[in-house]
C-alpha positions as CSV (number, residue, x, y, z in Angstrom):
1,X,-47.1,-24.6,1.8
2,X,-45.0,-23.0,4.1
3,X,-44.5,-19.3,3.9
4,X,-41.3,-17.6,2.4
5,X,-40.6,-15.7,6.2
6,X,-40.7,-19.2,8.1
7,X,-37.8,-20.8,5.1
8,X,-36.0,-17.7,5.4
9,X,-35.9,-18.5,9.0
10,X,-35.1,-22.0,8.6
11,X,-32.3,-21.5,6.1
12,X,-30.7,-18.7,8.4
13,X,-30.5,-21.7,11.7
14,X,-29.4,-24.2,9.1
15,X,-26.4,-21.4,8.5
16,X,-26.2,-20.7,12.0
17,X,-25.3,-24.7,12.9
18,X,-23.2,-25.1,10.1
19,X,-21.3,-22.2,11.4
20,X,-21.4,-23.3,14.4
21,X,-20.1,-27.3,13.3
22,X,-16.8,-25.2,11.6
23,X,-16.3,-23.6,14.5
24,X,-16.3,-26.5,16.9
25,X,-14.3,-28.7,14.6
26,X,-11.7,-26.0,13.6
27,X,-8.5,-26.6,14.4
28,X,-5.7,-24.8,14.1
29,X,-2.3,-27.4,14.1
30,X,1.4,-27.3,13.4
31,X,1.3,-23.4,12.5
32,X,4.4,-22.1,13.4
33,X,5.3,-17.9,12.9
34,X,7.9,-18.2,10.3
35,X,7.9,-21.3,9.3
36,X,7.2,-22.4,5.7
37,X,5.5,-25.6,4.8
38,X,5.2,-28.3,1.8
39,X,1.5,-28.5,1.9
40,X,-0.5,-25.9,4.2
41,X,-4.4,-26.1,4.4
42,X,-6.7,-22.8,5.6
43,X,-9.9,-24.4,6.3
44,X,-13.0,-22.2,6.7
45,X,-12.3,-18.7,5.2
46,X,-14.3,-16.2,3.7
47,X,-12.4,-15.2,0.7
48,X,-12.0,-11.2,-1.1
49,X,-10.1,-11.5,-4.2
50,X,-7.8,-8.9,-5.6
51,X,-9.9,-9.1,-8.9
52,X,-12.9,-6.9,-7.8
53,X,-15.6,-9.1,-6.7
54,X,-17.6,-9.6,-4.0
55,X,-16.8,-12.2,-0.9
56,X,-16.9,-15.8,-1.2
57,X,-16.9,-18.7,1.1
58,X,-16.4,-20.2,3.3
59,X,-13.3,-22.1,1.2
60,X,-10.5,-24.1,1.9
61,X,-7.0,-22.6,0.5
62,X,-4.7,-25.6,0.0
63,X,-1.0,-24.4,-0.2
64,X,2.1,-26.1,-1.1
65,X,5.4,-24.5,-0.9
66,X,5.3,-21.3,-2.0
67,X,1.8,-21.8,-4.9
68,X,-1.6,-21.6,-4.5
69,X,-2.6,-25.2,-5.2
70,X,-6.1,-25.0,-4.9
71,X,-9.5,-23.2,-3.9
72,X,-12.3,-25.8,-2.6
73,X,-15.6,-25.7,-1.2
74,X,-15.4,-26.4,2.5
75,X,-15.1,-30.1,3.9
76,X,-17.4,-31.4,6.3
77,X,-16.4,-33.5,9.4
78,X,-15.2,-34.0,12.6
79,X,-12.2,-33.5,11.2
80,X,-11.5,-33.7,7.9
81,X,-8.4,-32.9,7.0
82,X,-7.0,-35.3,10.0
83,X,-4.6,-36.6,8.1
84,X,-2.6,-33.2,7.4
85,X,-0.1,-32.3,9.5
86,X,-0.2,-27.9,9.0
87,X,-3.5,-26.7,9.0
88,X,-4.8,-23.2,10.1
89,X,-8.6,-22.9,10.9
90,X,-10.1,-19.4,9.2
91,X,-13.4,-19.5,10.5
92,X,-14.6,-16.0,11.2
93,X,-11.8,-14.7,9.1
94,X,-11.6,-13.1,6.0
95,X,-8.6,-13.8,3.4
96,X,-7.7,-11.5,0.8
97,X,-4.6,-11.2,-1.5
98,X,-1.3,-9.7,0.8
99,X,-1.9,-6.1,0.1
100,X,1.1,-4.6,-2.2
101,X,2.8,-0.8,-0.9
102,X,3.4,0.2,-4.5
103,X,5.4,3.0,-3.0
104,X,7.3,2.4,-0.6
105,X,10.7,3.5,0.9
106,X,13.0,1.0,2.3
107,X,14.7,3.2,5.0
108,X,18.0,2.2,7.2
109,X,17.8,6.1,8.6
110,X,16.0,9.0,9.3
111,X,18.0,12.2,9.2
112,X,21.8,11.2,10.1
113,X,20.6,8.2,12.7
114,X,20.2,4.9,11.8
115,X,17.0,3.3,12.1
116,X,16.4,-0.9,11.7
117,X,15.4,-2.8,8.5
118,X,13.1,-5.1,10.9
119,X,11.2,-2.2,12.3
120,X,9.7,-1.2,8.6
121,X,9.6,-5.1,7.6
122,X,7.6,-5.8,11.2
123,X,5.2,-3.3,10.5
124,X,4.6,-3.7,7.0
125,X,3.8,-7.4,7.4
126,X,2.0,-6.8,10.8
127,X,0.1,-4.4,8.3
128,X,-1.0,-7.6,5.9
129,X,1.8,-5.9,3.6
130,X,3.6,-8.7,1.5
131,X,5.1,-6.8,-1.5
132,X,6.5,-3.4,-1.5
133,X,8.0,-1.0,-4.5
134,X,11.0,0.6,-3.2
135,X,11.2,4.2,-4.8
136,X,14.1,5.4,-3.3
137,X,16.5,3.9,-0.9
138,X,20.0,2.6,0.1
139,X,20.3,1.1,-3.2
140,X,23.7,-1.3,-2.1
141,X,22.0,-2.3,1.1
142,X,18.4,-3.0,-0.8
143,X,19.8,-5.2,-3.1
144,X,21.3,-7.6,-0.4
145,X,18.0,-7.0,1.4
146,X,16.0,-7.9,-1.4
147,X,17.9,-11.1,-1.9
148,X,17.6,-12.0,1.8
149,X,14.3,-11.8,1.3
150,X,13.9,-13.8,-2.2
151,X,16.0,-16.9,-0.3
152,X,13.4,-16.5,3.1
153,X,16.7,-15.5,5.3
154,X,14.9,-12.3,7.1
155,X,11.2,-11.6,7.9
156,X,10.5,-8.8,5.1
157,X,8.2,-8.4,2.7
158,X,8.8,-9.5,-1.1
159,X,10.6,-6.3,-2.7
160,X,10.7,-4.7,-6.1
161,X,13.6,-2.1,-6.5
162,X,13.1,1.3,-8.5
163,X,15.8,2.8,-8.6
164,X,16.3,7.1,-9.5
165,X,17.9,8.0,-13.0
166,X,20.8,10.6,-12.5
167,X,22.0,12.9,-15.1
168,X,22.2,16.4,-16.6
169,X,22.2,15.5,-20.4
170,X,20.2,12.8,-22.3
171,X,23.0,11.3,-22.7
172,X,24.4,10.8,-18.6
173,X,20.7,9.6,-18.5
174,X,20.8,6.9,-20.8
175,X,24.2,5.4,-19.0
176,X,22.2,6.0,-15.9
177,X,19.7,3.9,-17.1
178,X,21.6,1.4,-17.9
179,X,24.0,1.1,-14.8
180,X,20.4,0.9,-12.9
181,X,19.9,-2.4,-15.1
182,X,23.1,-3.9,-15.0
183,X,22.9,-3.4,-10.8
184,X,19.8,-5.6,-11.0
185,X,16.3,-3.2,-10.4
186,X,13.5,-4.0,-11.3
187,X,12.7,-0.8,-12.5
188,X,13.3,3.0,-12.6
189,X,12.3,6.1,-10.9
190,X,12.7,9.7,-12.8
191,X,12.4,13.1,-10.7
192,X,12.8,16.7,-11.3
193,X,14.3,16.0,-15.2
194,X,14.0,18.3,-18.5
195,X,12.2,17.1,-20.8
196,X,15.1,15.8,-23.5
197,X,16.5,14.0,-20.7
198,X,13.3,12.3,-19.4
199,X,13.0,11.4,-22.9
200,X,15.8,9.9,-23.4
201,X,15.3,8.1,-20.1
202,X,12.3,7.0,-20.6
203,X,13.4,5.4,-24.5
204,X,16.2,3.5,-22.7
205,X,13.9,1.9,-20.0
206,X,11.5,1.0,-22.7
207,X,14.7,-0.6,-24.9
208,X,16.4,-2.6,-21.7
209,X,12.4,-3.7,-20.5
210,X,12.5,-1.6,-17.5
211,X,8.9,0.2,-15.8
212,X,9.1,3.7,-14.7
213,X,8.0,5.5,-12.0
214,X,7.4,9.9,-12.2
215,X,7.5,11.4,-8.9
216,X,7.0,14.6,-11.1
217,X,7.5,18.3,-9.2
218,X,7.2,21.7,-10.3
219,X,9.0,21.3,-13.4
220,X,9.3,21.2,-17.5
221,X,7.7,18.2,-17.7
222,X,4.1,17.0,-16.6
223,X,1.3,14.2,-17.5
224,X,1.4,15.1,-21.6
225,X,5.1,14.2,-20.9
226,X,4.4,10.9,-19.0
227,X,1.6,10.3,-21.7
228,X,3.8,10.9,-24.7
229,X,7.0,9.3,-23.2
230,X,5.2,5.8,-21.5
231,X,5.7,6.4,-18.1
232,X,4.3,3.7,-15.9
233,X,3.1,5.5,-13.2
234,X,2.6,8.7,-12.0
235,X,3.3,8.8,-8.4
236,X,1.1,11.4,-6.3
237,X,-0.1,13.7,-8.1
238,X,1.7,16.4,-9.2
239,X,2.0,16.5,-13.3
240,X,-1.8,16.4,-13.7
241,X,-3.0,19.5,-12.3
242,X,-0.1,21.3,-13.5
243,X,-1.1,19.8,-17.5
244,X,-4.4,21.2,-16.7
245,X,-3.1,25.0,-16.2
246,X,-3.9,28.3,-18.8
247,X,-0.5,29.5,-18.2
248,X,1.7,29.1,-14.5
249,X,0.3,28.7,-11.2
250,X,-0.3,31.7,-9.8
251,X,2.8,32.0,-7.1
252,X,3.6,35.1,-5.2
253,X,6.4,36.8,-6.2
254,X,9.0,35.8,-3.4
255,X,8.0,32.1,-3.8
256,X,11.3,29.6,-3.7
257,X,10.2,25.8,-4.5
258,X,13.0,24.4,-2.3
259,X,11.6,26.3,0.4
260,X,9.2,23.2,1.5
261,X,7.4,25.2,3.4
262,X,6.5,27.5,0.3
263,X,6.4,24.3,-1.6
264,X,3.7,22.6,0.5
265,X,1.8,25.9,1.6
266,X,0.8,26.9,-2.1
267,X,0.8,23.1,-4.0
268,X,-2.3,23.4,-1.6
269,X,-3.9,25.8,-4.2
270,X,-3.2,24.3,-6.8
271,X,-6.0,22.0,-8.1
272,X,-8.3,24.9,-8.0
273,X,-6.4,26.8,-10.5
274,X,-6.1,23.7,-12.9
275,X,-9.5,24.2,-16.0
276,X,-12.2,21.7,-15.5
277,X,-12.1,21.2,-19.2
278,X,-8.3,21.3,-19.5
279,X,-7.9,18.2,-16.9
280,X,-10.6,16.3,-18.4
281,X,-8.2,16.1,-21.8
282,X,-5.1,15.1,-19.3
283,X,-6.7,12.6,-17.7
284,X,-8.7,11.1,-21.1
285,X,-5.2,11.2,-22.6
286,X,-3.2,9.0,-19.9
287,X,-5.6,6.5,-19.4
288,X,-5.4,6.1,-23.4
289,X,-1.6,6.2,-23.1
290,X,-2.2,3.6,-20.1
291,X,-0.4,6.1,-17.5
292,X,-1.4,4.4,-14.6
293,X,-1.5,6.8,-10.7
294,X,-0.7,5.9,-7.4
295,X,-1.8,9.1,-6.2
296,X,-0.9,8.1,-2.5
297,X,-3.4,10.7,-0.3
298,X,-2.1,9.6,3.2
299,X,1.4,11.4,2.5
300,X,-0.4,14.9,2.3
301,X,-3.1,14.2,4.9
302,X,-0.9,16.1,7.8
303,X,-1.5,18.8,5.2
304,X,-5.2,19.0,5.9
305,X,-5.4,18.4,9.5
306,X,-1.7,18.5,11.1
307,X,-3.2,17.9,14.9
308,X,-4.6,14.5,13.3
309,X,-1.5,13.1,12.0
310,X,0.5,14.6,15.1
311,X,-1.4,12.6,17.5
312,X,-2.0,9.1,15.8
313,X,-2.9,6.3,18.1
314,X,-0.5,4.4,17.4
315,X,2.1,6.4,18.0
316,X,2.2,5.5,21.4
317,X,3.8,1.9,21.0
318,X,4.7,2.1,17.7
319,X,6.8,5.1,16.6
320,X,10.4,4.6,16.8
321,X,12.3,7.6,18.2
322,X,14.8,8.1,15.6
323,X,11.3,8.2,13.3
324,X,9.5,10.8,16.1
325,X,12.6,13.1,15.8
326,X,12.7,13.3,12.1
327,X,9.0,14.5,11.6
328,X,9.8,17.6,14.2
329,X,9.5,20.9,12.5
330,X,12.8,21.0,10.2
331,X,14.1,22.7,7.4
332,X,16.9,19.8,7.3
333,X,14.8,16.7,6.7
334,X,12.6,16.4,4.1
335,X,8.7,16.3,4.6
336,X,9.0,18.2,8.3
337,X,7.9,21.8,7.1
338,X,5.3,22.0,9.3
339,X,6.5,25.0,11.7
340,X,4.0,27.9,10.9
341,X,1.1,26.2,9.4
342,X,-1.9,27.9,10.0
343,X,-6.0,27.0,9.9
344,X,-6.0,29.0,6.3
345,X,-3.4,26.2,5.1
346,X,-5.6,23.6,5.9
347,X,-8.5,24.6,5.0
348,X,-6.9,25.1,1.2
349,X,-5.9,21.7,1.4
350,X,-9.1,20.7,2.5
351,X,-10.4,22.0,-0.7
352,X,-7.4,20.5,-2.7
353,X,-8.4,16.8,-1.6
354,X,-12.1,17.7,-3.0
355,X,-10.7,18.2,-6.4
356,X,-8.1,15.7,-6.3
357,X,-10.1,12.9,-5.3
358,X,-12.6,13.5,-8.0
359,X,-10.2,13.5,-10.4
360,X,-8.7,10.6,-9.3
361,X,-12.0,8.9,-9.1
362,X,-13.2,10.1,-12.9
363,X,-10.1,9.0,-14.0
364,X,-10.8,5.3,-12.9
365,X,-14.7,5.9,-13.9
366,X,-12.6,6.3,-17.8
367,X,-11.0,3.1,-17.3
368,X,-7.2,4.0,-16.0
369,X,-5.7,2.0,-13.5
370,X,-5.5,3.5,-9.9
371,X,-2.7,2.0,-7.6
372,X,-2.1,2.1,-4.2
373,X,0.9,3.5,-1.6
374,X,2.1,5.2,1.4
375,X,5.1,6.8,0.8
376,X,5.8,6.7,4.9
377,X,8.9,7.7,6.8
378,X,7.8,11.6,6.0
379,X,5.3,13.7,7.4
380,X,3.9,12.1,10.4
381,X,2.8,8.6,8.2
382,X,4.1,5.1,9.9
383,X,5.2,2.5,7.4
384,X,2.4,0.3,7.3
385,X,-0.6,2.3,8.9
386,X,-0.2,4.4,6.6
387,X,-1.0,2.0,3.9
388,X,-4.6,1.0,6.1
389,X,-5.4,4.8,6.0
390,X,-4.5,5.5,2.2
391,X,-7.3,2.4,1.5
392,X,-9.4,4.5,3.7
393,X,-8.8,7.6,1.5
394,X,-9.9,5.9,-1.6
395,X,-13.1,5.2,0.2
396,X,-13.5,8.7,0.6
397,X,-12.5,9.2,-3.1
398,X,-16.3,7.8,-3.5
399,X,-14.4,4.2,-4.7
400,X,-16.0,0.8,-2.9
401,X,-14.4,-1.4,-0.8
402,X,-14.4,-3.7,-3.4
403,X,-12.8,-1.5,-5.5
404,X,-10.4,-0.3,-3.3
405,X,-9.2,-3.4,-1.7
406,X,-8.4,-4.3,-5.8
407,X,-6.2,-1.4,-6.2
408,X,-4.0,-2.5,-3.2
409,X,-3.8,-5.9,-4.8
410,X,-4.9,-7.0,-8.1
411,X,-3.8,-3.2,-9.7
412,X,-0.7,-3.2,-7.9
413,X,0.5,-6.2,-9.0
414,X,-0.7,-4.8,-12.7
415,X,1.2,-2.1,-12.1
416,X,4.3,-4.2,-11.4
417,X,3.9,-6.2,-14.5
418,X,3.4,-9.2,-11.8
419,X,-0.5,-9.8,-12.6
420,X,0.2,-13.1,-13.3
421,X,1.6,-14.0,-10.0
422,X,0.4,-12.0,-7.1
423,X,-2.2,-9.7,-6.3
424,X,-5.2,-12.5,-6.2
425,X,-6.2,-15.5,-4.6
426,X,-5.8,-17.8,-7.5
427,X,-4.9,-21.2,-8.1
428,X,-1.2,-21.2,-9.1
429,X,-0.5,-17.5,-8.0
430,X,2.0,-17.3,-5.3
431,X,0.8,-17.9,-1.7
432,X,0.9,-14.2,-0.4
433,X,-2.4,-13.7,1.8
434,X,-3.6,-12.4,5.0
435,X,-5.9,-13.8,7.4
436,X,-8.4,-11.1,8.7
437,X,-10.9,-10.7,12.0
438,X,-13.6,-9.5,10.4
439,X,-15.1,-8.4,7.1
440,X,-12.8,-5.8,5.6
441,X,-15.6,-5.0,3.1
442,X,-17.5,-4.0,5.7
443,X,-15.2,-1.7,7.4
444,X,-11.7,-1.3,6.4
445,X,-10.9,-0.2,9.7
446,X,-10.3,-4.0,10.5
447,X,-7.3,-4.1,8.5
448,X,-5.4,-2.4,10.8
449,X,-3.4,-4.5,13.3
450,X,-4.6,-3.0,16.5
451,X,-8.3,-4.2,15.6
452,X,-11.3,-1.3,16.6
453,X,-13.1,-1.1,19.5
454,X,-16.7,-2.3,19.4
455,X,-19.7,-2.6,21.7
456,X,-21.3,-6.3,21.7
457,X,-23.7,-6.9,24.5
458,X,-22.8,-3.3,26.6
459,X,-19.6,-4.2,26.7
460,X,-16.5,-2.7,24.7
461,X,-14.8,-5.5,22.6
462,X,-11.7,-5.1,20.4
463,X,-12.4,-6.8,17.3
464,X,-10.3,-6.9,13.8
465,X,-6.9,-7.0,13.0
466,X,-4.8,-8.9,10.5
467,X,-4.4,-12.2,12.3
468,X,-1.9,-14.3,10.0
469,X,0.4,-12.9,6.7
470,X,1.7,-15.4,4.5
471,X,4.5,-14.3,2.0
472,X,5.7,-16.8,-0.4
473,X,4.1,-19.8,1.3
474,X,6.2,-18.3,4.5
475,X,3.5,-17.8,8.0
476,X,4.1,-15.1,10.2
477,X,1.6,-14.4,12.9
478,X,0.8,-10.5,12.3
479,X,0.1,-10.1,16.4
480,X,3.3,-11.5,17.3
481,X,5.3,-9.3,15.0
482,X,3.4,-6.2,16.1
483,X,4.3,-7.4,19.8
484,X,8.0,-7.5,18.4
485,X,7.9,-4.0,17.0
486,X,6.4,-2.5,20.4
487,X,9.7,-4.2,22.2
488,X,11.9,-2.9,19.9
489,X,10.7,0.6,20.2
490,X,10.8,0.3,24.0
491,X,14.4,-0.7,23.9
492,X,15.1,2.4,21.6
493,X,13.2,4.7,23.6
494,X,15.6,3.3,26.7
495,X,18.4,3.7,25.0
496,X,17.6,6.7,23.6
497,X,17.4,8.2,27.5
């Protein structure tokens, strides 16, 4: 009989020449960038589905049109699918659902300059980013935007519009409400409201089918307001710790909330003030109430370790100049409060992540639904990066890849109400995927574009990278975009001299 090391051996070279076989007979053939196509086969891929299981593979993803039509076990050959006229060879790759920004701002400036709708669109799709949720934007530009995209006119991701409810009485809220469904949105952001009026807000988006989005501040209302009223997300994370308080937060006398600066410095101390006990009720009672949280981390991070997010790498090639001059130290643009932050900020907001994270974290260990978005254009975060680094974050929340690669897909599209459609790798779901070098699982570092640097056989290799995004059965190739992006931001800097 022949021992259990020597088969292991023998099955491992019968996996090596099959390996080898794909790789030898994979093609890839009539793939053009931005093309769609009526029937579309990936042959060879290693698949991670938005549903929160483990790899399978290799498949075959047959696509036709804009559907999923099928997921099949690889087909052996010289060459099998001979016959087809559009097929991509995955081998070595990894496919996984195109990751959703569930928030997401669809900027045409910075400040008072304009800055281009392909820029963000490049980058998020260079990114792997198929679907984003616009929170706040030019809403009569975004609606011709999203419909550009819808009918496959511009390279852009699939966009769902929230769009923010206005008013001083419940009253001016409710018509606000319903001028926001009559334009077309797909849903409704709230900020900064009393509670009557986010009440009556909220009872009018429930009436006309509308989701709703809380950016909630410092404010009347917090997460027993979004738990009472049926808010669908809470977006970052202010609401919770502030439920969780015995009394106010404990500000200095001179404190003004629309001085950022104070705003930022001392929302760094808040989670510690919130009562362990306290926050364990808030978060028991939204995840009851089905309040889910996109608690986007990578907005803050500057927060923690402002010479990090100064001098991202790919700010080199990558940051527009309109973008660069809008994160300078400012007390006219949103987000750039950064003038006299010191090592004692940090190291408060070093402490605030701590608690955060583990909130966020118990609150998924209860069951609620934990989403996933950047929030870039503001302090030092790039549209798209920032998305690869906030999946990082959730890592570091204590969450596994598996996990966290299903909040950027399968939750987000539950968070959309679009569970049925995107967000997996399903039969019938629309074809939004991404082809990956390299297991994500593994390390999500190989989600973002540039690849990483690694050392095979003493020498230094760049491996990684989203290699091919497909949105709505349309094939962009991710490298190629990025390329475009880099030109563009030459030109501006040019220009801009």
């Amino acid at each position: 009989m022949q021992k259990p090391a020597n088969l292991f051996k023998l099955g491992t070279l019968l996996g090596s020449i099959l390996i080898l076989t794909l790789s030898i007979y994979g093609e890839t053939r009539g793939v053009e960038s931005g093309n769609r196509y009526e029937r579309l086969i990936i042959r060879n891929v290693m698949v991670v589905d938005g549903n929160g299981t483990p790899a399978s593979g290799p498949l075959d993803i047959v696509i036709e049109g804009n559907t999923i039509q099928s997921l099949r076990g690889v087909r052996l050959g010289a060459d099998p699918y001979g016959s087809e006229t559009h097929v991509l060879d995955g081998t070595g790759m990894y496919a996984l659902p195109g990751l959703i920004n569930l928030h997401a701002h669809i900027h045409d400036s910075r400040g008072s300059t304009p800055i281009p709708f392909d820029y963000l669109y490049k980058l998020w799709l260079a990114c792997g980013i198929t679907t984003v949720r616009d929170v706040g934007s030019n809403t009569l530009k975004t609606l011709k935007e999203r419909q550009k995209s819808r009918d496959g006119q511009i390279t852009a991701p699939r966009m769902f519009l929230y769009m923010r409810v206005g008013g001083r009485t419940p009253a001016e809220a409710r018509r606000s409400v319903q001028n926001i469904q009559k334009a077309g949105a797909d849903g409704v952001k709230i900020f900064g409201m009393d509670r009557d009026i986010m009440q009556a807000a909220l009872e009018e988006a429930h009436k006309l089918g509308l989701r709703v989005s809380h950016h909630v501040g410092v404010e009347e209302t917090d997460a027993w307001d979004d738990a009472a009223f049926g808010v669908t997300s809470i977006e970052h994370w202010y609401g919770v710790p502030d439920a969780a308080l015995l009394g106010s937060q404990n500000f200095p006398y001179w404190y003004n909330y629309n001085d950022e600066n104070h705003r930022f410095r001392y929302a760094g101390h808040l989670w510690r003030e919130a009562d362990p006990a306290r926050l364990k009720q808030v978060l028991e009672t939204l995840v009851e109430k089905g309040v889910a949280w996109c608690p986007t981390f990578v907005i803050y991070e500057a927060n923690r370790d402002l010479l990090r997010a100064m001098n991202q790498p790919w700010f080199r090639d990558y940051l527009h100049p309109v973008l660069e001059e809008y994160f300078s130290p400012s007390p006219a643009n949103h987000g750039s409060y950064h003038w006299d932050w010191s090592t004692t900020d940090e190291v408060f907001w070093k402490e605030n992540y701590k608690i955060w994270m583990k909130a966020v974290k118990d609150y998924a260990n209860m069951g609620g639904v934990v989403g996933c978005g950047e929030d870039a254009g503001y302090i030092y975060m790039l549209y798209g990066f920032s998305l690869i680094r906030e999946l990082e974050l959730h890592q570091e929340a204590g969450f596994h890849p598996i996990d966290v690669i299903q909040h950027a897909t399968g939750n987000n599209a539950r968070i959309l109400g679009k569970e049925g459609q995107l967000g997996r790798i399903r039969q019938g779901f629309l074809a939004d995927l991404i082809l990956v070098e390299g297991n994500p699982l593994q390390n999500l570092k190989y989600l973002y574009p540039t690849g990483v640097w690694e050392l095979k056989n003493d020498k230094l290799v760049k491996n990684g990278g989203v290699q091919w995004t497909i949105k709505d059965g349309f094939v962009y190739r991710a490298p190629l975009l990025l390329e475009e992006v880099k030109t563009m931001v030459n030109e501006a800097r040019k220009n801009q001299n």
